[in-house]
ChimeraX commands (.cxc) that place a marker at each C-alpha (Angstrom):
marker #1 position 198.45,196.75,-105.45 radius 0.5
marker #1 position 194.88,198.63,-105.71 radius 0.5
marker #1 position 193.17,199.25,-102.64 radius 0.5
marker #1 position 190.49,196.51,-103.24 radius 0.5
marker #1 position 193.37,193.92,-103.33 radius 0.5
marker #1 position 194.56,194.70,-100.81 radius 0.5
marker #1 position 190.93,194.65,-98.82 radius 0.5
marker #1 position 190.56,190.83,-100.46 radius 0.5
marker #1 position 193.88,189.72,-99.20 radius 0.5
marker #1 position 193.25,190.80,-95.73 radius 0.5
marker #1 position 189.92,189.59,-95.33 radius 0.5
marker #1 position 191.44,185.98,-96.72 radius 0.5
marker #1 position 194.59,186.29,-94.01 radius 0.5
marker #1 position 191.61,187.34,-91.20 radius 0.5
marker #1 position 189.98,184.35,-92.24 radius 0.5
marker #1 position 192.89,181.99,-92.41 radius 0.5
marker #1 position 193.79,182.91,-89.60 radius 0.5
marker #1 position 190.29,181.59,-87.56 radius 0.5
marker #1 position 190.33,178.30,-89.26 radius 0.5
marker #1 position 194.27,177.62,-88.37 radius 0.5
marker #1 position 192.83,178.58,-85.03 radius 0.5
marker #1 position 190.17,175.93,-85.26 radius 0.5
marker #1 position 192.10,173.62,-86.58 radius 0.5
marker #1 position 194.93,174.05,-83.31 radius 0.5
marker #1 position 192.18,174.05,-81.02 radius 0.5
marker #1 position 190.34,171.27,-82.22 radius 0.5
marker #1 position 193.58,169.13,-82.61 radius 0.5
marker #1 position 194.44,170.22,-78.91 radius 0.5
marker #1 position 191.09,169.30,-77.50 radius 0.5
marker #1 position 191.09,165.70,-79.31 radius 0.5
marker #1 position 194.34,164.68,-78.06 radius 0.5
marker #1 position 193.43,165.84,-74.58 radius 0.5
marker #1 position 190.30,163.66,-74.63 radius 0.5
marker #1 position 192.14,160.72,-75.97 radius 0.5
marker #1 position 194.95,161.12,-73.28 radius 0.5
marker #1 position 191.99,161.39,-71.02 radius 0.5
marker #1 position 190.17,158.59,-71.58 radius 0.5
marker #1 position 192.04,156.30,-74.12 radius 0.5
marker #1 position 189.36,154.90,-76.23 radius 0.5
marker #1 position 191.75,152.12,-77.44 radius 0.5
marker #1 position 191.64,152.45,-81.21 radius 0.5
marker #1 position 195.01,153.22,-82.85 radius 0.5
marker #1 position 194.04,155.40,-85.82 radius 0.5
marker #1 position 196.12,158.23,-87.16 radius 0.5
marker #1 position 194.23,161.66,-86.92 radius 0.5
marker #1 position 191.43,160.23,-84.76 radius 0.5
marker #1 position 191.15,162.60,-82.19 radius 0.5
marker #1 position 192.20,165.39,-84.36 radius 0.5
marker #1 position 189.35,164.51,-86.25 radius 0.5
marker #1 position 187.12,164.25,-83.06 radius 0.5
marker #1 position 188.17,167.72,-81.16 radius 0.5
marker #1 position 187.21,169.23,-85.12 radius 0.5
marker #1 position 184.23,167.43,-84.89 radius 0.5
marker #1 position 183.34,168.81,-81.45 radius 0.5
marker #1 position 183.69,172.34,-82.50 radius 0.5
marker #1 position 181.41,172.05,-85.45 radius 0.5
marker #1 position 178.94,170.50,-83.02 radius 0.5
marker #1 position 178.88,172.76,-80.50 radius 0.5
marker #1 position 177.27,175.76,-82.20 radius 0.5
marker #1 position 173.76,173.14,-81.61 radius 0.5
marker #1 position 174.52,172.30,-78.68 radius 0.5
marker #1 position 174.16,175.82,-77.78 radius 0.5
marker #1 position 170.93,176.44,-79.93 radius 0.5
marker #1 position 169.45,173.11,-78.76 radius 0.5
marker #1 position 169.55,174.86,-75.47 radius 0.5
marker #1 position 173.17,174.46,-73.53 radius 0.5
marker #1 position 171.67,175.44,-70.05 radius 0.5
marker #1 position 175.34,176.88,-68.63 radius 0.5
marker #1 position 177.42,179.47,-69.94 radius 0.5
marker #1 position 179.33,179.22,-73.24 radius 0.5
marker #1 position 182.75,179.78,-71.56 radius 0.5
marker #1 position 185.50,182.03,-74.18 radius 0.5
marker #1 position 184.94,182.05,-77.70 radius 0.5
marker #1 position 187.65,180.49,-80.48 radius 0.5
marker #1 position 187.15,182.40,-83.77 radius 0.5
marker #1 position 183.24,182.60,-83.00 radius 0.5
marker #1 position 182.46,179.23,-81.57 radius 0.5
marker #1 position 181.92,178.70,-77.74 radius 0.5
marker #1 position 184.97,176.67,-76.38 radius 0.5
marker #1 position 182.68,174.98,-73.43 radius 0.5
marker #1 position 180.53,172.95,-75.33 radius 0.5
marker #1 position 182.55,171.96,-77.82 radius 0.5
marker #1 position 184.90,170.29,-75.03 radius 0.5
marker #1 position 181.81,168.47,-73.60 radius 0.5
marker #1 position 180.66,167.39,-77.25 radius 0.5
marker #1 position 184.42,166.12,-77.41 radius 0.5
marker #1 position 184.56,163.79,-74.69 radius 0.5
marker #1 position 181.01,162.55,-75.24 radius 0.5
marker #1 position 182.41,161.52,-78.73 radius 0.5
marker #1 position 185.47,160.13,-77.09 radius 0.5
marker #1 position 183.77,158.50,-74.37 radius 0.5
marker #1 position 181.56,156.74,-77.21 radius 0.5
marker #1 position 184.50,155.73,-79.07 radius 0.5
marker #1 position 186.03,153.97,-75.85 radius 0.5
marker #1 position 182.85,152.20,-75.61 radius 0.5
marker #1 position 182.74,151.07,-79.01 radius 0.5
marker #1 position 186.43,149.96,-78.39 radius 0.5
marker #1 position 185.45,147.95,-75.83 radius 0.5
marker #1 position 182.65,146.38,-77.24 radius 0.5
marker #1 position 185.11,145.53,-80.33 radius 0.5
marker #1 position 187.56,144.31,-78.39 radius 0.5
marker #1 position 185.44,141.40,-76.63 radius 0.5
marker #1 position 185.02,139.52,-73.21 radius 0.5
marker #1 position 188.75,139.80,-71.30 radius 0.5
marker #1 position 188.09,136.66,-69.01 radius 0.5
marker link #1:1,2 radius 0.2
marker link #1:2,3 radius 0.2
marker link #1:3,4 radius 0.2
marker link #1:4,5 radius 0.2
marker link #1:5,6 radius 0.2
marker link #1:6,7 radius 0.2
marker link #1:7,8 radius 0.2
marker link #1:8,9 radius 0.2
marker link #1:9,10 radius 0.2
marker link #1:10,11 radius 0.2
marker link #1:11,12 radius 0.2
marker link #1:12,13 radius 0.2
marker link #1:13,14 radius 0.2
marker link #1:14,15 radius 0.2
marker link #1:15,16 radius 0.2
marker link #1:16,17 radius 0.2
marker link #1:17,18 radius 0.2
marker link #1:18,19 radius 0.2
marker link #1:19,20 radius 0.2
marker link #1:20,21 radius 0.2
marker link #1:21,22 radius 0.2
marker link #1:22,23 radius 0.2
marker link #1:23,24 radius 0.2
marker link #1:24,25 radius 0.2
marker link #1:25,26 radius 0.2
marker link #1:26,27 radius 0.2
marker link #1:27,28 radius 0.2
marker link #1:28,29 radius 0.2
marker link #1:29,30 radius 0.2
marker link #1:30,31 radius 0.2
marker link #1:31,32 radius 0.2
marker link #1:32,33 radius 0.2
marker link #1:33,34 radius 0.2
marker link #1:34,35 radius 0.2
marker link #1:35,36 radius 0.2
marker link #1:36,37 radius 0.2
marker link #1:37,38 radius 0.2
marker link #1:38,39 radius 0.2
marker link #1:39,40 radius 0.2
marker link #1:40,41 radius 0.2
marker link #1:41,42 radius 0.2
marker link #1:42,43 radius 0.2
marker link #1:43,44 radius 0.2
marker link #1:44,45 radius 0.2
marker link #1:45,46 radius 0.2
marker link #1:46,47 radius 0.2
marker link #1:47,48 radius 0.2
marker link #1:48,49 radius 0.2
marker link #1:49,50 radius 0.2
marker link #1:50,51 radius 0.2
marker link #1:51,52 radius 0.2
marker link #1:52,53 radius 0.2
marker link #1:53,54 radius 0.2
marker link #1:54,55 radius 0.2
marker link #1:55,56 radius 0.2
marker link #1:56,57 radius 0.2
marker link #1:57,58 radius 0.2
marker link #1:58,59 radius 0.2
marker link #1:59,60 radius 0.2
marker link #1:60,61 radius 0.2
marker link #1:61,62 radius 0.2
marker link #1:62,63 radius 0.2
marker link #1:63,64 radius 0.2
marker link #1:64,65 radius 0.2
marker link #1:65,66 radius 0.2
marker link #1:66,67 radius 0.2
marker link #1:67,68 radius 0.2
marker link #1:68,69 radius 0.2
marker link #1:69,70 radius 0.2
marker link #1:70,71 radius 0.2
marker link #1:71,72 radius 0.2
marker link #1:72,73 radius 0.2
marker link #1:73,74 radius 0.2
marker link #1:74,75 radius 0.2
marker link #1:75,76 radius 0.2
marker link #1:76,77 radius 0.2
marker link #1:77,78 radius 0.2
marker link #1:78,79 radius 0.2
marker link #1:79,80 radius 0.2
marker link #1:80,81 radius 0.2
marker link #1:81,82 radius 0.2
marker link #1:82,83 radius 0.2
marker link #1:83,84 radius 0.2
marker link #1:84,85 radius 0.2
marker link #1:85,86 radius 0.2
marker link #1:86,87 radius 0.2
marker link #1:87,88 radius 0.2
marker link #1:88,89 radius 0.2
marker link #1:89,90 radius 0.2
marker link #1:90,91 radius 0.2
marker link #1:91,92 radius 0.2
marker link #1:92,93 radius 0.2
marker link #1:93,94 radius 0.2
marker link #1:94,95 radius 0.2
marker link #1:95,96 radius 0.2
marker link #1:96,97 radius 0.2
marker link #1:97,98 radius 0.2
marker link #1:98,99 radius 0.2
marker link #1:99,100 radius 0.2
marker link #1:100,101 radius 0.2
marker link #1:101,102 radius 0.2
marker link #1:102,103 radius 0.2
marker link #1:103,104 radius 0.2
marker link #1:104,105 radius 0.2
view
């Protein structure tokens, strides 16, 4: 292999790399929030979905002006905020579970 190839295929595994990062992270942090709060709806990949959802909202929850530290960093984005943007997302899903799910009396 040429030098340059091998540049191109290290910069691909570096980058690989972060998103399986993400991706772990972001599937941790969603089934933490749904153990935490239970929002009710039985959907496969859910909270998967939500914790990867949380990290790519947490990069403007920082610019928007996140008044408390950012905590550690996960491949660049700030692991605080994206937790809090998690269980707000959550904690709107268990409300619209209980809205969906009606009166109980």
């Amino acid at each position: 292999m040429s030098g340059v190839d091998q540049g191109m295929s290290t910069e691909l595994l570096h980058e690989a790399w972060g998103l399986l990062q993400l991706v772990i992270v972001g599937g941790i942090m969603g089934f933490l929030a749904n153990r935490t709060l239970d929002s009710g709806l039985r959907t496969r990949g859910l909270s998967a979905t939500i914790g990867l959802f949380g990290l790519y909202l947490a990069p403007f929850l920082v610019e928007a002006g996140w008044p408390w530290p950012t905590g550690p960093m996960v491949a660049g984005q700030p692991l605080l905020p994206a937790v809090v943007v998690t269980l707000g997302l959550m904690g709107t899903l268990k409300l619209l579970g209980l809205g969906l799910a009606g009166p109980r009396w």
